[in-house]
N, C-alpha and C positions, 0 to 999 in steps of 0.2 A: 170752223171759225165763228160761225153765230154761237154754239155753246160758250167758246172765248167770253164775246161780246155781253153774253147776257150775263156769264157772272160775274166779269170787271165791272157790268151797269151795278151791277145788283150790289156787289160793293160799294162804288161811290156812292152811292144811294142809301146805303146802311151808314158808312163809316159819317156823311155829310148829316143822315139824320139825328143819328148818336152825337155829333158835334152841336148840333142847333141847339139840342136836349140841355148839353151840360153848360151851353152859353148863357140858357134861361135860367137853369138853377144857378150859376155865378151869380148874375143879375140879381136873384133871390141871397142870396147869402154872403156877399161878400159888403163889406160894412162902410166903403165911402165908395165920392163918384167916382174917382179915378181906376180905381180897381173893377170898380163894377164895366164901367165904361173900356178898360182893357179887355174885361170877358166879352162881352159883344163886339170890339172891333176884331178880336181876333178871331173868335171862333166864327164871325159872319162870315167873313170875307174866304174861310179855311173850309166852311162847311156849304157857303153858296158856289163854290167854286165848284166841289165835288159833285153835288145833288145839280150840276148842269151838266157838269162830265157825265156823268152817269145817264142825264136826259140825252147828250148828245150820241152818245155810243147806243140808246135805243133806238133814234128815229133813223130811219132812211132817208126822210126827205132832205134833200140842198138846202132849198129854200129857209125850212128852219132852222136846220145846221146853222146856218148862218146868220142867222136871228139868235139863236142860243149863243153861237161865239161872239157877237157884239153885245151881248147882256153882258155875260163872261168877261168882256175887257172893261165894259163899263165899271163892273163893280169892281174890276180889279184895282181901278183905277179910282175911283169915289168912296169906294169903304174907307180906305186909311188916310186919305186926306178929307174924309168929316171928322174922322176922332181924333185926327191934329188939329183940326177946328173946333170941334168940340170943348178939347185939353185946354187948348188956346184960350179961346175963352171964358170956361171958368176959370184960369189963373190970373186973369185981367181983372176978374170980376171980382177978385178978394178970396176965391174958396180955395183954403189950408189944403191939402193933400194930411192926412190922419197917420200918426207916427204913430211907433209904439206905444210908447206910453201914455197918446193918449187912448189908445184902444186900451191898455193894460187898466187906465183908470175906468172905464165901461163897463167892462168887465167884472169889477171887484164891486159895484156900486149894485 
């Protein structure tokens, strides 16, 4: 059972790092807020989930179990309702969401 343990941690802990990685390159590469802003709401909240799964199934201790699962519910719960505030926000604020064409004209330029 502890060989179990250690290499379901060892995956969430992989698959969660792998996910933060390619949230940061989004952030890097993708060409307006909204998209950018998609890459980090989603892969946060997909990759912090994991990388606590992962914490969780290593410790033994209650005590932090339980500190890890109230993190765990926090963010489950506050990730995607900031980048609905977030969204919100810039669309109040006047910022276009970036359409084809005008990335197609970007592009060519």
């Amino acid at each position: 059972m502890d060989l179990f343990m250690n290499i379901a941690s060892g995956i969430c802990l992989l698959v969660g790092s792998f996910l933060i990685l390619t949230g940061g390159i989004g952030l890097l590469r993708f060409p307006d807020f909204y998209t950018r802003m998609h890459a980090a709401g989603i892969t946060d909240t997909l990759a912090t989930s994991l990388v606590l799964t992962g914490l969780i199934l290593q410790n033994p201790d209650a005590l932090v179990i339980l500190k890890l699962v109230m993190i765990l519910l926090l963010t489950l719960l506050i990730s995607p309702t900031a980048s609905h505030a977030l969204a919100k926000a810039a669309i109040r604020s006047g910022l276009e969401p970036m359409v084809k064409e005008q990335k197609d004209n970007q592009e060519s330029k």
